[in-house]
Every structure is written in structure tokens, then in C-alpha cells.
N, C-alpha and C positions, 0 to 999 in steps of 0.2 A: 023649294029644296028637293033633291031626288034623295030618295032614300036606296039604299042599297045594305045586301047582305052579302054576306062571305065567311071563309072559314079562318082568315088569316090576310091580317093586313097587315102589309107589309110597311116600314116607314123608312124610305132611303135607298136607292137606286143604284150606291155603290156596286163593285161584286161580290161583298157579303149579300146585299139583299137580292140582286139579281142573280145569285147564283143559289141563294136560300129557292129563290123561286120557281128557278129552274126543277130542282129536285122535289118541291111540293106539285112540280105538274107532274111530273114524271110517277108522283105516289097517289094520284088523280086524285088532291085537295085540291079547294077552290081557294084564289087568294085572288088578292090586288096589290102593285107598289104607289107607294104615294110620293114624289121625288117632288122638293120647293124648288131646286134649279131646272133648265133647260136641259133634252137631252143631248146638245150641244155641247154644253159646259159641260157635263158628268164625261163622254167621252174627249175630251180635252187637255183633262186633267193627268197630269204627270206624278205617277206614283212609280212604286217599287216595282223588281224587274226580273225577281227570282223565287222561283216557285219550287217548295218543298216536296218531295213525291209524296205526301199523303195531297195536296192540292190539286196534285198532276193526276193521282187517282182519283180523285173526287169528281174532277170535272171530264174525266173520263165516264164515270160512273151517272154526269149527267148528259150525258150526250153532247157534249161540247169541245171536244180536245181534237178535232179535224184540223183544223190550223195548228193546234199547238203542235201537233204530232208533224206538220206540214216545215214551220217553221223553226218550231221552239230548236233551241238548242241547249242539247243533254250535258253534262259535267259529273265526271267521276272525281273531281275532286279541289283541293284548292291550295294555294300556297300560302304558308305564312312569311313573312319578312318578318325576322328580329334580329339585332345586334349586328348587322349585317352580311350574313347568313339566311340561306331562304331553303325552306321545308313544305314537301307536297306531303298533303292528307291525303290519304285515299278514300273517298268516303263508299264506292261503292264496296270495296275489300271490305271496309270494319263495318257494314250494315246491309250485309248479304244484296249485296246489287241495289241498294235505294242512292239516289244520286239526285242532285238538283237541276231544274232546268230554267235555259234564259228564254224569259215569255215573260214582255212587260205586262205590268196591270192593264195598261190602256187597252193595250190588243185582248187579253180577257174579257173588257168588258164591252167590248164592240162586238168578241163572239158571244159573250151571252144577251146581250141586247137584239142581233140581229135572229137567234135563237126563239127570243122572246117573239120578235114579229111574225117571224116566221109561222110559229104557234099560236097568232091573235089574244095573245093574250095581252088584259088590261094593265096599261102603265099611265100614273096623270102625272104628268111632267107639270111643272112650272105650277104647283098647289101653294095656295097662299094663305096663313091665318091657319095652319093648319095645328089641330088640338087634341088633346087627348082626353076623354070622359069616361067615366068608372070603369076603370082599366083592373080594379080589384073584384067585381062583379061581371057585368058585362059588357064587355070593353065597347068603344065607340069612338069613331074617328071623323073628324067633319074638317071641311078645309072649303076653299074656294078655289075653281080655273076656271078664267074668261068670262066675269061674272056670275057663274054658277055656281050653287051652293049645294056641297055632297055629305050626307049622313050616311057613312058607312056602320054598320054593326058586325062584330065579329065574335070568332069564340077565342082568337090569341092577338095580340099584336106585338109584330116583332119589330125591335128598335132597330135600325144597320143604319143610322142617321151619325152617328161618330158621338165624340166626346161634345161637342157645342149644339148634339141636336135636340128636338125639343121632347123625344122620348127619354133621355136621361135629365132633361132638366125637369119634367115629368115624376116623378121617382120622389115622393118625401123626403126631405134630407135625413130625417131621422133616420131611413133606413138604407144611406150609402156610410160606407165606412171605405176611405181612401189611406190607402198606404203609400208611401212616395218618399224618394229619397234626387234630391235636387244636386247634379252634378255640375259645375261653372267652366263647361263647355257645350258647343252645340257640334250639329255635324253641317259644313257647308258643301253642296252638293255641284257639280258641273253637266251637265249633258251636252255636246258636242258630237256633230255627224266625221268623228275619226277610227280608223280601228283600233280595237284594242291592243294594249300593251302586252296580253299575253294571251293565249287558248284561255285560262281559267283564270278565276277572280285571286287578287292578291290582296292579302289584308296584312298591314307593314304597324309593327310596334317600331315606335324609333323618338328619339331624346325629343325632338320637335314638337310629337306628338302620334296620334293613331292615322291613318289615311288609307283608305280602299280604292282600287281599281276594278272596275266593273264593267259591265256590258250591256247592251240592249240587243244589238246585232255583230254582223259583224263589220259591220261599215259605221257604228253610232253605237260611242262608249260614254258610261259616267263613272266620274269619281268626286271621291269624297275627302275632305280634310276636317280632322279636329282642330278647333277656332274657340278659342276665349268665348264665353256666353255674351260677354257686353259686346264681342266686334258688331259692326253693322253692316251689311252683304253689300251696301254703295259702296266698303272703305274697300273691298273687295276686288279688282279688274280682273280679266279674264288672265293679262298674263303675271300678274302678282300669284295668283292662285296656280298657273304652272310651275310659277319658279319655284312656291313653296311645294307644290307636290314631287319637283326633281327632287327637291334638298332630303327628301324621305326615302325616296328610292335608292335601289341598290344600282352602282354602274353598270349593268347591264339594261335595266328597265331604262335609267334614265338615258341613253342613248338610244334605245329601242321607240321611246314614246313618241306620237303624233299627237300635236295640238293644234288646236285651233279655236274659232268663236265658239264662245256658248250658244244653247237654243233658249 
């Protein structure tokens, strides 16, 4: 077994934990990420696509926003659709110039992963069996890659592994206390390489139900439709889910809009 020390072990490769790690280099602590998937699959993975300006500062603030600033694309604002009627917020006006930008997760975390090489610093992808021991004393983290067995010792460990990882399952139940309240719809999501329906994102109340138009570029949009919690995304085709997101739109969008396959 190698033993190893550090000051902060990281558990989970997201860009909560690779962008936590970012900033602990940058504050010259020592850390490690301990990631159970590939780093294939962690950048692969299709998350959300809009970034609040305290994130857009943050990752400024780690030295990682050269792309974002490259790419991203800024938004002073957004529109509502209700009743058939549609209203722009301004958000830079009512929040002294702070405004959203479109910069998917994935390209996040490709810049901070290539960030991370950059800088040589330690990531063990593909760690197996990996465990948590007296995390209330002095924490310890052991796991396996490629047959090898790693005993890390740390003075923190930080969970960024999500709700099914094994740092919250970790956690005595005695001392999680969950509040939650269960609504009997979900959101069904599309991504498709079409432009979007409009410069800014449209989020539409309507008798149907809720439905967002969004963005990733401007060549490759996603949206969203509220759906019964029991449907099931087979009962779902690419052009069932058009027709119902025209039925939400206002006649301008819905003549406006491009579809196509999902990705």
C-alpha cells in the first residue's frame, strides 16, 4: 500500500471539486482529487449551460475564464412568456451590470481539468472501493487504481461526489436532517445542434405546462418541457416533444423555431 499525505482530499472530479482545486492551488495548499469514473466520462457528461456572474467571477478569480471570456456568451437579460404575452427582464439594469453567461458545464470542466495538467497536479481517475475513515478525527481516504492500494491522510476532506456519493453516504444518518418537498412533474430536456429561438433564454408559463428555451451556442440549443413525473422519456420522440413545445410558444417563436434530432 503507498501511503500518502496531503492537506485536502478531494473526493469527485466534477467542477465543484476541480474548480474547489483549482483555488486551493492557487492559495498554495496541498490537495489530491480522487474521481471512481474515467476522465473520459466526467468530461462527457451533459450538464447545465448557464453561469451566474458570481461563477463567472469565481473562475475568473481562478485563473480559468480565457475560454469563457473567449466563447462564453454574456446575457443582460431574459424573457418571460405568460398568458400570451412576453416580458424582458433586464437583469443587468436591476443588479448594477451583473448578467448571465452561456458557457456549458462541460467546456468548464475541460478548462479546468486541462488547467489542472497543466499545473501537474495529482488527479486518480478510475479509484475503486474507495472509503472514508475517521473523517471526525483524522480523516483518511484509501481506494484502489490499477491494482494499487492508496492510504491517503489528510487534515479535510471535501465531498464534490454529489447526492449518491460515497462522502454523503459516509455522514451518520443521525446527523443529516433532509427537507423536501416532491412535486408530480419532472423537466424533460432536448439538446440539438439548431439555433436558438431567440438571443436570450425564454422561460414560458402556459396552461400546458412550464417549458424553457435555451442555449449552449449559437448553433446548439436546449430546451425543456414540464412532463407528468410518471411519463417515461422512451414514450417521448424527438418530434412529439416539438410539437408539444410549439403548443407553448407564442406565434412568433413558434414560427421562428428550428428543430431537429436530439444529441
Amino acid at each position: 500500500m503507498e501511503n500518502l499525505t496531503t492537506q485536502v482530499a478531494i473526493i469527485g472530479s466534477g467542477p465543484a471539486g476541480l474548480l474547489l482545486g483549482q483555488l486551493l492551488f492557487k492559495a498554495g495548499i496541498s490537495h489530491v482529487i480522487i474521481e471512481q469514473r474515467s476522465a473520459e466520462y466526467v468530461v462527457s457528461r451533459i450538464r447545465a449551460g448557464i453561469l451566474e456572474q458570481v461563477s463567472v467571477d469565481l473562475l475568473a478569480q481562478a485563473g480559468v475564464d480565457k475560454n469563457l471570456k473567449r466563447f462564453g456568451l454574456p446575457h443582460d437579460g431574459i424573457e418571460i412568456l405568460t398568458n400570451g404575452l412576453k416580458y424582458r427582464v433586464d437583469l443587468a439594469e436591476l443588479t448594477q451590470g451583473k448578467k448571465v453567461t452561456v458557457y456549458g458545464q462541460t467546456e468548464v470542466t475541460k478548462d479546468l481539468m486541462q488547467a489542472r495538467e497543466v499545473a501537474g497536479l495529482c488527479t486518480y481517475y478510475e479509484a475503486e472501493n474507495v472509503q472514508i475513515h475517521d473523517f471526525e478525527t483524522h480523516p483518511i481516504v484509501t481506494f484502489q487504481q490499477n491494482g494499487q492500494s492508496y492510504r491517503i491522510q489528510c487534515d479535510f476532506i471535501a465531498g464534490c461526489d454529489g447526492y449518491h456519493g460515497i462522502c454523503r453516504a459516509s455522514v451518520p444518518k443521525e446527523k443529516i436532517k433532509t427537507f423536501e418537498k416532491l412535486y408530480p412533474f419532472g423537466w424533460l430536456g432536448v439538446l440539438a445542434d439548431v439555433p436558438p429561438v431567440s438571443n436570450e433564454l425564454i422561460y414560458i408559463q402556459s396552461e400546458r405546462g412550464f417549458a424553457l428555451c435555451s442555449m449552449r451556442s449559437q448553433t446548439r440549443s436546449r430546451y425543456y418541457l414540464q412532463v407528468p413525473a410518471s411519463d417515461h422519456v422512451d414514450a417521448w420522440t424527438d418530434q412529439r416533444f416539438w410539437d408539444e413545445l410549439k403548443n407553448r410558444l407564442d406565434k412568433e417563436s413558434r414560427e421562428k423555431i428550428v428543430t431537429g434530432a436530439s444529441i
